[in-house]
C-alpha positions, 0 to 999 in steps of 0.5 A: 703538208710537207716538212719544207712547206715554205708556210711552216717557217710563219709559226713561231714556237709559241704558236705551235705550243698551242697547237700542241695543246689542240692536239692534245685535247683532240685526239683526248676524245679519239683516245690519242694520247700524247704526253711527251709531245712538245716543241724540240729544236730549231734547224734551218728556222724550223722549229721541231715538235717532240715526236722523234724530232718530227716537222711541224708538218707531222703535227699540222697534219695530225691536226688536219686529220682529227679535225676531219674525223670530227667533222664527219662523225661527231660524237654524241655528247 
């Protein structure tokens, strides 16, 4: 996804809270850790995640990524 992706203007900034917070425990288990992560600001109505001020597309496409991973090699519990 790209940063003016017109369907990243549908989240709000609680939605992407718990995105965030999907991420965390995600990328927990990958040894992915991102303790300062947060929402940022809003420009042009795009809220901004606390990764340097990346897009929402940045966590979105983490998102995707750790989910991949996990569906293709699962971890043992």
């Amino acid at each position: 996804m790209k940063p003016n992706d017109p369907r990243i203007n549908g989240y709000s900034e609680d939605h992407i809270r718990t995105l965030l917070a999907e991420l965390h425990e995600r990328g927990r288990k990958f040894g992915l850790i991102f303790p300062s992560s947060t929402t940022d600001r809003t420009i042009e109505g795009r809220v901004l995640v606390c990764f340097n001020s990346a897009p929402v597309s940045t966590l979105l496409n983490l998102l995707t990524l750790l989910l991949d991973v996990d569906r293709e090699h699962p971890c043992d519990s």
